[in-house]
C-alpha positions as CSV (number, residue, x, y, z in Angstrom):
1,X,0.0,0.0,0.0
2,X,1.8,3.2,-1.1
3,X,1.7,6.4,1.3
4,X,-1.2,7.9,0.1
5,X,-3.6,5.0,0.1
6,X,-2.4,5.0,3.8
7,X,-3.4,8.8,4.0
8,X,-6.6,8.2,2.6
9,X,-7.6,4.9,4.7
10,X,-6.9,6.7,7.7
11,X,-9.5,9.4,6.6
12,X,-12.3,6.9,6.1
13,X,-11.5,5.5,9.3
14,X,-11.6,9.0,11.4
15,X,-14.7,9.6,9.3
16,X,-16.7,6.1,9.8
17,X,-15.5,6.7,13.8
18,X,-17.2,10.5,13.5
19,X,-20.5,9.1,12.5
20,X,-20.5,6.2,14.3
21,X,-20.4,9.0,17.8
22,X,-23.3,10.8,16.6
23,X,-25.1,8.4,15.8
24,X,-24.9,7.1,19.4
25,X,-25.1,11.0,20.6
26,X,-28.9,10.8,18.9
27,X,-30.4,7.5,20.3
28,X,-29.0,7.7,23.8
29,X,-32.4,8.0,24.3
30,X,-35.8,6.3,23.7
31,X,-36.9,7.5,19.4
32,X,-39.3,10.5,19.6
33,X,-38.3,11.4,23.1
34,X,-37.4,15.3,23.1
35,X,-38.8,16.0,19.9
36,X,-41.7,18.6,20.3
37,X,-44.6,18.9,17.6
38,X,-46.4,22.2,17.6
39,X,-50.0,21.8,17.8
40,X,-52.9,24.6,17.4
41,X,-55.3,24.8,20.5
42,X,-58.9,26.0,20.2
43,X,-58.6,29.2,22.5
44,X,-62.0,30.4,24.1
45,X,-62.0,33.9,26.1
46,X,-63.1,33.2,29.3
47,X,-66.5,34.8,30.1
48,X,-67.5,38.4,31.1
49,X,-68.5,38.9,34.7
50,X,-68.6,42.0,36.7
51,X,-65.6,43.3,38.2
52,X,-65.1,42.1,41.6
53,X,-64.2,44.2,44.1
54,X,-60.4,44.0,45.8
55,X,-61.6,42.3,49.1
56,X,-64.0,39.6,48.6
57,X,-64.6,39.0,51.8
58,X,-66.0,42.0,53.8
59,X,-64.3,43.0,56.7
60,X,-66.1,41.8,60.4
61,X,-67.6,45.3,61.5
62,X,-68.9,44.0,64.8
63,X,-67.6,44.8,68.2
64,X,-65.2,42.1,69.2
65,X,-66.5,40.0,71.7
66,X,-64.5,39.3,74.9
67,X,-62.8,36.0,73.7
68,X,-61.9,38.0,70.0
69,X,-60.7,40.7,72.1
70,X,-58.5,38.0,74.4
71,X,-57.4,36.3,70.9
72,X,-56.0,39.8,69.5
73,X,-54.0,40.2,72.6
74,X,-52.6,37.2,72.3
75,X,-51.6,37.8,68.6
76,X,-50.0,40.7,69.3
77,X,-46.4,39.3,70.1
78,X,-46.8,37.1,67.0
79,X,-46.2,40.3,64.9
80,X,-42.3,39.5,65.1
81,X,-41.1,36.0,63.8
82,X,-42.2,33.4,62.0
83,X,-46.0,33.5,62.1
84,X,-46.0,37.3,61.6
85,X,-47.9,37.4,58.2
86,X,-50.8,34.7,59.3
87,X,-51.0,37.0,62.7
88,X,-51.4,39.9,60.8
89,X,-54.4,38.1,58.3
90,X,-55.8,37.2,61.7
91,X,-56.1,41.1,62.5
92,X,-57.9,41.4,58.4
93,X,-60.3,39.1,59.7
94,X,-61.2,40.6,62.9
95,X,-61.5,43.8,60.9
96,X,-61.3,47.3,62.3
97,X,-62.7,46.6,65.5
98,X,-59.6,45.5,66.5
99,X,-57.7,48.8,66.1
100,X,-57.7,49.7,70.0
101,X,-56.4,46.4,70.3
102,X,-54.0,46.7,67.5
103,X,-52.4,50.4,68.3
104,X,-51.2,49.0,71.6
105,X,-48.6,47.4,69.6
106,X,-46.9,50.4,68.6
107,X,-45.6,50.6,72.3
108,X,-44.0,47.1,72.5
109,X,-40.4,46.3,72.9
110,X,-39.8,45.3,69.1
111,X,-39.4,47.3,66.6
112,X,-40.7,44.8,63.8
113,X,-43.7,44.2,65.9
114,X,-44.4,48.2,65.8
115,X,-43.9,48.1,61.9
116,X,-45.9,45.3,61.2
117,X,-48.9,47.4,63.7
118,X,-48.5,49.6,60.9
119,X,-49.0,48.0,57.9
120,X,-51.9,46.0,59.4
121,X,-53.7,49.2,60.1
122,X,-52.8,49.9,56.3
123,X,-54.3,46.7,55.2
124,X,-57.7,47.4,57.4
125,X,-57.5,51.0,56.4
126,X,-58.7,52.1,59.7
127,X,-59.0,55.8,59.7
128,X,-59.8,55.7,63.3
129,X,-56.0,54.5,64.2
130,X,-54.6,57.7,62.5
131,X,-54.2,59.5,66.1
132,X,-51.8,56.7,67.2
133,X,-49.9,56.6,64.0
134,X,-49.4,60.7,64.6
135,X,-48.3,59.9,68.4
136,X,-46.0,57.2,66.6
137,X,-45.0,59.5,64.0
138,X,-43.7,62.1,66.3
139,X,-42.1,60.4,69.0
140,X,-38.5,61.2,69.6
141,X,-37.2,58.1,71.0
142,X,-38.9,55.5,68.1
143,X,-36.5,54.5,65.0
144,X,-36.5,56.6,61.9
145,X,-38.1,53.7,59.4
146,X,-41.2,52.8,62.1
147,X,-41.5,56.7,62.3
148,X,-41.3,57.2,58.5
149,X,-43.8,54.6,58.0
150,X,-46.6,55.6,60.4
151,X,-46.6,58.7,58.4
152,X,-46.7,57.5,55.6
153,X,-49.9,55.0,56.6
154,X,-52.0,58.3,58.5
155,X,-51.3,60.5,55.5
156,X,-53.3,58.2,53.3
157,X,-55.4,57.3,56.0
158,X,-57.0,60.6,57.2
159,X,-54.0,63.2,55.6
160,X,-55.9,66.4,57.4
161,X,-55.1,64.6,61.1
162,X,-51.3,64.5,60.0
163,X,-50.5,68.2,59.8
164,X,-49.2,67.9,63.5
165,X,-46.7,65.0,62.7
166,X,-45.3,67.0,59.6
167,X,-44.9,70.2,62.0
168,X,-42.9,68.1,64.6
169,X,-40.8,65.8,62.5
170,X,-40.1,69.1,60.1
171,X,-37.8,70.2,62.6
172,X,-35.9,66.8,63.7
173,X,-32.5,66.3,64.2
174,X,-32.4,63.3,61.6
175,X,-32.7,64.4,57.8
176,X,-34.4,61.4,56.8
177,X,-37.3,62.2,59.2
178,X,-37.3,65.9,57.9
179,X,-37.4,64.7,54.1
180,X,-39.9,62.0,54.7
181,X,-42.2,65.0,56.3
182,X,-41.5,67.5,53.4
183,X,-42.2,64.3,50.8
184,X,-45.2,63.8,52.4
185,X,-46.3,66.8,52.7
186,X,-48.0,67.1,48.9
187,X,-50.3,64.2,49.9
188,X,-51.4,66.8,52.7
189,X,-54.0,69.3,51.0
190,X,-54.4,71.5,53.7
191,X,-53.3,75.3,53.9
192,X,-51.3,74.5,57.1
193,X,-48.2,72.6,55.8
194,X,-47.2,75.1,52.8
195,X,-45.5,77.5,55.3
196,X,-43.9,74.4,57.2
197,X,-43.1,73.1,53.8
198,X,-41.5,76.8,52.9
199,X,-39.7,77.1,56.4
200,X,-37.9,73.5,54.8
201,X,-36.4,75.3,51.4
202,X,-33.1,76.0,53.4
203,X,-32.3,72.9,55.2
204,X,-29.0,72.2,55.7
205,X,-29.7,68.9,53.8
206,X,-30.3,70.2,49.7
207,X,-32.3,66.9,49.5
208,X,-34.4,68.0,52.1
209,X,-35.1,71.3,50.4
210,X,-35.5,70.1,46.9
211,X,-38.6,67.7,48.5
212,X,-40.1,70.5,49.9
213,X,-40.1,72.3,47.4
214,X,-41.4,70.1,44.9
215,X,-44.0,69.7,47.4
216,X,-44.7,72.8,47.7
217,X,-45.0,73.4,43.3
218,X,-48.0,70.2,43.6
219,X,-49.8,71.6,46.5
220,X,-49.6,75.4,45.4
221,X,-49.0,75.3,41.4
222,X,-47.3,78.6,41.8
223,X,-44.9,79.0,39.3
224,X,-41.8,80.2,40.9
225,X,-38.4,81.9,39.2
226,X,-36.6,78.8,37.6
227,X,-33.7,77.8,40.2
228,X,-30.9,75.5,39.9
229,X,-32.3,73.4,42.8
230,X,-29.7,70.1,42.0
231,X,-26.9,72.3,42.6
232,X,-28.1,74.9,45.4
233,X,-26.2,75.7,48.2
234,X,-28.4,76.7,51.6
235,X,-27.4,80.3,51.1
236,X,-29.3,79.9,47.8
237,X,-32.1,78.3,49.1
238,X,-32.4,80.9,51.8
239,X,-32.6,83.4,49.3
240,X,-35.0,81.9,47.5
241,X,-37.2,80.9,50.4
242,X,-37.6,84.6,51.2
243,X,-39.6,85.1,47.5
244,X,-41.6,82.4,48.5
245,X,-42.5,83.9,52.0
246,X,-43.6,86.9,49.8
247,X,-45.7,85.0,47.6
248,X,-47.4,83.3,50.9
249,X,-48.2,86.6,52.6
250,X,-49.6,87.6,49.3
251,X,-52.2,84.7,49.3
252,X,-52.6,83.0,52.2
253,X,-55.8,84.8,53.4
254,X,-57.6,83.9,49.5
255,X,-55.3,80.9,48.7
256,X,-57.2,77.6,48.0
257,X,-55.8,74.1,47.5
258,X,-57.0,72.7,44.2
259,X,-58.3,69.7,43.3
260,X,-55.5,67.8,41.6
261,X,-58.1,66.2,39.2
262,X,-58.9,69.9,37.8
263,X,-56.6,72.6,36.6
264,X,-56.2,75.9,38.9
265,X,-58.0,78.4,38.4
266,X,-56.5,81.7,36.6
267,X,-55.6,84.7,39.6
């Protein structure tokens, strides 16, 4: 056999031995197995019904009878740990009768139980537990995020009762607590928080200014000088709080908040 028959019988062996390997690659398993066929489905619409409301089942409006009112004190230190979600539905169930029960949660020893108070209360929307969330809202000694959050919950609850809070945590030593009162503050459609909101402009914090006044542009739609706000320093700001004092005392005694559904009205 001369050298290039060699050559050329070692290519039909390499080649046989290629083929050979996928053919064993394709049939390592059962014929048909991982083969997929598209097939056309008959696709009905399901059926028109009426919308549903949110909650399907309504909320217990009854006063809690003395065992319910036993059974909601005892799921009160459930609030923290591994049943806290199912304790919290048990709350939804009992409904908003359970509130004075509830509230006395925001004065127990952990902080996740007092957060969790609060977003129950937000799940019942229970606008008669806004007065605690204000007492929670503005107490001194209670972390900035449980703080934060019962203001957040009694502004959409019942926003007229939270003008206190805004006042109190307006002027607080932590800038998180003065920005989360000058953000909330354009939920707030009452005349009292625009000069609270204004008194904010010149924090030392710009953030803390530049939320106020944005609020303060939604609540009023008074169209102030154009500012570089991003970049402001708080000798800025100050400067530019004292047009918007002049504005205020200009139309505080006829201002009216609008609707924010309908445009404002032409002065």
């Amino acid at each position: 056999m001369t050298l290039s028959q060699r050559h050329a019988y070692r290519w039909i062996l390499a080649l046989i031995g290629l083929m050979l390997g996928m053919a064993q690659t394709l049939w390592a398993e059962p014929p048909g197995r991982g083969w997929v066929i598209p097939v056309q489905v008959p696709y009905e619409a399901p059926p028109k019904g009426q919308d549903l409301p949110a909650e399907s089942v309504p909320q217990n409006t009854k006063p809690l009878t003395p065992q319910e009112v036993q059974r909601a004190e005892a799921l009160l230190p459930l609030l923290e740990g591994a049943q806290e979600f199912w304790a919290m539905g048990e709350f939804v169930h009992l409904g908003e009768p359970s509130v004075p029960v509830l509230v006395k949660g925001l004065t127990m020893a952990g902080p996740r139980i007092r957060y969790n108070v609060i977003e129950t209360i937000a799940m019942l929307k229970a606008a008669s537990a806004a007065p605690a969330l204000v007492a929670a809202a503005k107490e001194l000694n209670e972390i900035p995020r449980v703080r934060e959050h019962a203001l957040r919950v009694a502004v959409r609850l019942d926003a007229a009762k939270a003008v206190d809070a805004i006042e109190v945590m307006a002027k607080d030593q932590n800038s998180s607590i003065r920005k989360a009162a000058a953000f909330e503050a354009r939920y707030v459609r009452e005349k009292a928080v625009v000069p609270v909101l204004i008194g904010m402009i010149a924090d030392e914090e710009r953030f803390v200014g530049l939320s106020a006044v944005q609020s303060l542009w939604i609540l009023t739609r008074h169209e102030s000088e154009f500012r570089d706000w991003e970049t402001s320093s708080k000798l800025d700001r100050q400067e530019w709080t004292t047009e918007w004092i002049e504005w205020w005392n200009s139309q505080k005694d006829s201002f009216e908040m609008v609707d924010p559904k309908r445009p404002a009205r032409s002065r």
